[in-house]
N, C-alpha and C positions, 0 to 999 in steps of 0.2 A: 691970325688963324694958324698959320706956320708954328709960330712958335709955343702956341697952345698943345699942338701936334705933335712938335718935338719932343715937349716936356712930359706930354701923356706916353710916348713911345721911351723915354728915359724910364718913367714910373713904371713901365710895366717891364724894359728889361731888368731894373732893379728889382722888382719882384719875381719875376722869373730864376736870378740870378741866387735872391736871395731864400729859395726853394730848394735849387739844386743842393743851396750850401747846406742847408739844413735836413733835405735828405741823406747828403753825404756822411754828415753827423749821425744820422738815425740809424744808417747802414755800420757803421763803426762800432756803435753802442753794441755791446753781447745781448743776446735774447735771455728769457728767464732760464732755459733748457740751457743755455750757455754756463750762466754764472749756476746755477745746482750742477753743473757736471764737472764746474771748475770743484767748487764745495767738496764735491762727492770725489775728486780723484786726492784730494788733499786731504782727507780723511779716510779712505778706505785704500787709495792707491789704483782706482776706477771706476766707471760712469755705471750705475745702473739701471736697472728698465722698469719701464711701468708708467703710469702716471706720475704727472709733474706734482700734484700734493703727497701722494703716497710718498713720494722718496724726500718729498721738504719735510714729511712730518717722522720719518723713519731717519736722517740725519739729524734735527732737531732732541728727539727721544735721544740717542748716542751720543750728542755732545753735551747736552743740558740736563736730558731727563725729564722733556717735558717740552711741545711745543710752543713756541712764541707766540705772540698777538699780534695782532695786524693785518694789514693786506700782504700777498706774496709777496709784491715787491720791495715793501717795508721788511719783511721775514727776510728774504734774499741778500737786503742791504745789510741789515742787520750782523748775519751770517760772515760777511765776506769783509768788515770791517771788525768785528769779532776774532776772526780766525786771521787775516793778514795786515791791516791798517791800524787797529789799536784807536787810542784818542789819546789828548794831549797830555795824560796824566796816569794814561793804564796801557802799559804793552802791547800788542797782540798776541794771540793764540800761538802762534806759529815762532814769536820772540822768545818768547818762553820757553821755549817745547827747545828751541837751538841753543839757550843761557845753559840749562838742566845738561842737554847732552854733552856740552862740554865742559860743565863742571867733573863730569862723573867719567868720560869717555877720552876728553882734551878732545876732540870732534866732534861733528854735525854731521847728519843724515837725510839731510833733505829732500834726497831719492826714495826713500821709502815712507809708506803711506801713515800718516800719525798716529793710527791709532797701533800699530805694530810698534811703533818709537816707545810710544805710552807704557807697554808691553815690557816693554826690553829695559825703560827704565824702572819701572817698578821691579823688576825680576832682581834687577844691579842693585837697588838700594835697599829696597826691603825682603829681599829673598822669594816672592812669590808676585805673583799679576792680581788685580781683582776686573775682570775680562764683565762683572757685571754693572757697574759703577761707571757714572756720567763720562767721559772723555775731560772734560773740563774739569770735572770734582776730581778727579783722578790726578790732573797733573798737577794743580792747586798743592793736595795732599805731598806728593813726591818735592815739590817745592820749598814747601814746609820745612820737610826733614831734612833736607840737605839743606838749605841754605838761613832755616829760621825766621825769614823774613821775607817782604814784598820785594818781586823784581821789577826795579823801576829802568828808565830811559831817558837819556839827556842828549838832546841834540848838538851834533860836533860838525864840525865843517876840517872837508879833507882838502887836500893842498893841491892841482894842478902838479900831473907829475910825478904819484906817488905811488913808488914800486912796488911790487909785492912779486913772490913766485908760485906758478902754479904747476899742475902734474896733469899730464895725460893719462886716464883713465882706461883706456882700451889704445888696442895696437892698429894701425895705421899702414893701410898698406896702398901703394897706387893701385896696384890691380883692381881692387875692391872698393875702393872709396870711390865716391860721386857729386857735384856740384851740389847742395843741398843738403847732405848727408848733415847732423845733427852730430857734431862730436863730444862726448864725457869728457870736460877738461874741470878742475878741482883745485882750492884753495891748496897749498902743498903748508902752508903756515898760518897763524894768528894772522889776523890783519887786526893792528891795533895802533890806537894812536895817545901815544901818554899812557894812563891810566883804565883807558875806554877800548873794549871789544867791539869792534864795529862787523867782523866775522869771522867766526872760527874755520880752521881747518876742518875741509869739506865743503865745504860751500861753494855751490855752485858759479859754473863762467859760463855764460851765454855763448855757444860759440858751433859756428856752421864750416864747412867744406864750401868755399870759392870757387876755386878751378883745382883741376889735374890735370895737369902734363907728364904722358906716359916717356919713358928714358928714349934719348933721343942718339942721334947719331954724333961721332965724332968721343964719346964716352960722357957728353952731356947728360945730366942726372934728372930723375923725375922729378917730379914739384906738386906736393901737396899745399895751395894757400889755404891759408884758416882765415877766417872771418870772424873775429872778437867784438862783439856788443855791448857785454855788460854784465858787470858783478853782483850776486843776488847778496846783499847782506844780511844782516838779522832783521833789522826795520825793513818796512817797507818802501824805499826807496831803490832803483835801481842805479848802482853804479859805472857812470860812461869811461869805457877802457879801450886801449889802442896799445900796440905798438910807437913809441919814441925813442929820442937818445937816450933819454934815466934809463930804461929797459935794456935797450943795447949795451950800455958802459955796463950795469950789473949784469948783463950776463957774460960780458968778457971777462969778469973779474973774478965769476965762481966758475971755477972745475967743474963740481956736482953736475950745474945744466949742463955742459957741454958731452960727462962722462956719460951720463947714461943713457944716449942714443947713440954714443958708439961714434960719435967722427966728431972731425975737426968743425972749431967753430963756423969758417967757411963754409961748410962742407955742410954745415947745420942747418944756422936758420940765416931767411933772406927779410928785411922789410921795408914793405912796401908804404904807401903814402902812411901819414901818422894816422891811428885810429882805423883803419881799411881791413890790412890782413898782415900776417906774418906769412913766412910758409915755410917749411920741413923741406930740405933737400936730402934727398935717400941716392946715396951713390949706388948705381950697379941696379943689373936689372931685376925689379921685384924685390926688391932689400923694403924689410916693413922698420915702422917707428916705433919703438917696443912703448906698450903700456910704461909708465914710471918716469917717464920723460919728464923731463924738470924745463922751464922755461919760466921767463920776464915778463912784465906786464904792467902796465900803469896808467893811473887816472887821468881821462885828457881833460878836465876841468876842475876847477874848486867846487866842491857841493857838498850841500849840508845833510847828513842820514841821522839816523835816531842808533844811537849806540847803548851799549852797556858800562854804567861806573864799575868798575870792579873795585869789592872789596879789598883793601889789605892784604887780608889774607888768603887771601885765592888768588893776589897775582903772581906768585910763585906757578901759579897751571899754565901763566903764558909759554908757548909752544913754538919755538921757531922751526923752520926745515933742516933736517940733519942730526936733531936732537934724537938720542936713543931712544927709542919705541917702550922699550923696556923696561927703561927707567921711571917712563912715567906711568908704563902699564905697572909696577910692584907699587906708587903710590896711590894708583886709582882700586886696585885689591882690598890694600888696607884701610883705604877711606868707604869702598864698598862695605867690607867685615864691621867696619864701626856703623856704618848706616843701617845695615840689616838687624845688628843690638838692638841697637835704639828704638827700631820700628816694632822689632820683637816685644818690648817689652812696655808699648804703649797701651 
């Protein structure tokens, strides 16, 4: 009887156990209002109001030109695997839309909402916008003319380790920063491996505000850590980044990161466990970290993302840090001027 007892009081903390877990899961999962708001800030640049069908069938209409079949949640999934995940043999929306902008631009825009991207490349390659035409039929089109063919994706696997440099987006100051704080940090170069784009300049760095230590006594300097998560690349995959030695040696080795926040590498950056935080030392009191700041960065694991083959002859567009702006804004002109011909005359 005992052990009849036991095993029934086993069975039902198992079940018990095995409830929480699956609430915990349920709670995790986005609501439908969740994922149409993710939808809706990735194509408009923010959430709108109303009813949850109104605005599935008013995004739907903009990308496609026509709503989809199905249940919401089918329409939802649809959507969100459409526009960010792709399948194993067709890009995503969002892969596309970042190949295009840096065929034409040598940069990504990920900050601004797609259908303004859409916008902006149609204006650069064919000289005018068609502002009434699907989202989707539109970028199709623009892809066409620049690159004549389908943008395909081949899975490549990145090395544990591997550096790349990035740029501070906005200026930095202890006074005003706070635990939490959200900061703009940005791909300052190609990240490319071989032959394959796995993400252009611009692309987004995952990356928050740690702590602040205000300047301290003794001529002790304030301390902004940052908190680095993860590299968004063109696939859907996020990439796991940290602070390590690779990081450290290239940035003792380049001038550039250490010139453009003005002090000595010491003086610079401090880092903390691998993968954790880096942090900005600002000598003096209220000295801020000017926007344009250059810094290291690297992959704390091998992991496999869905990248870009680049043709031939477009790897001539790769883009390292430091390269004249210039130089490749008078090739992106005249590759514009020829685009616009051609559109013209279709």
């Amino acid at each position: 009887m005992k052990k009849m007892k036991k095993s029934v009081v086993c069975l039902i903390g198992g079940a018990l156990l095995l409830c929480f877990a699956l609430g915990a899961y349920a709670q995790e999962e986005p609501s439908t209002f969740q994922i149409l708001g993710k939808v809706e800030q990735i194509t408009y640049g923010e959430e709108h109001t109303g009813g949850l069908l109104q605005r599935l069938e008013a995004v739907e209409r903009d990308l496609f030109g026509r709503e989809l079949p199905g249940s919401i949640a089918e329409r939802q999934s649809a959507l969100i695997n459409f526009m960010e995940k792709g399948t194993q043999g067709r890009p995503s929306f969002l892969f596309k839309l970042g190949i295009l902008e840096w065929a034409v631009e040598q940069k990504t825009f990920p900050h601004r909402a797609a259908n303004k991207r859409i916008t902006s490349l149609e204006e650069l390659v064919e000289g005018s916008s068609n502002p009434d035409g699907p989202l989707a039929m539109r970028l199709e089109r623009v892809a066409s003319i620049l690159l004549g063919n389908d943008i395909i994706w081949e899975e490549v696997s990145i090395p544990q380790g591997t550096v790349f440099k990035v740029e501070l987006m906005e200026t930095l100051s202890p006074s005003s920063a706070e635990p939490g704080d959200t900061v703009q940090v940005a791909l300052n170069e190609d990240f490319v491996l071989g032959d394959h784009l796995l993400a252009p300049r611009g692309s987004l760095v995952d990356t928050t505000i740690l702590e602040v230590k205000p300047p301290r006594s003794f001529g002790r300097p304030s301390e902004i850590n940052l908190s680095f998560k993860a590299l968004y690349p063109l696939g859907p995959e996020n990439v796991l980044i940290g602070v390590g030695e690779n990081a450290q040696e290239a940035a003792k080795a380049d001038p550039a990161a250490v010139a453009a926040a003005g002090a000595s590498f010491a003086g610079l950056v401090a880092f903390g466990p691998l993968g954790l935080a880096g942090g900005f030392f600002v000598r003096g009191d209220g000295k801020e970290v000017p926007a344009g700041s250059l810094f290291f960065l690297e992959t704390l694991e091998e992991q496999s993302v869905h990248a870009y083959p680049v043709p031939e002859e477009l790897r001539g567009l790769f883009r390292k840090s430091g390269e004249d702006a210039g130089m490749s804004g008078g090739s992106e002109k005249g590759l514009s001027k020829d685009l616009k011909e051609e559109g013209a005359s279709e």
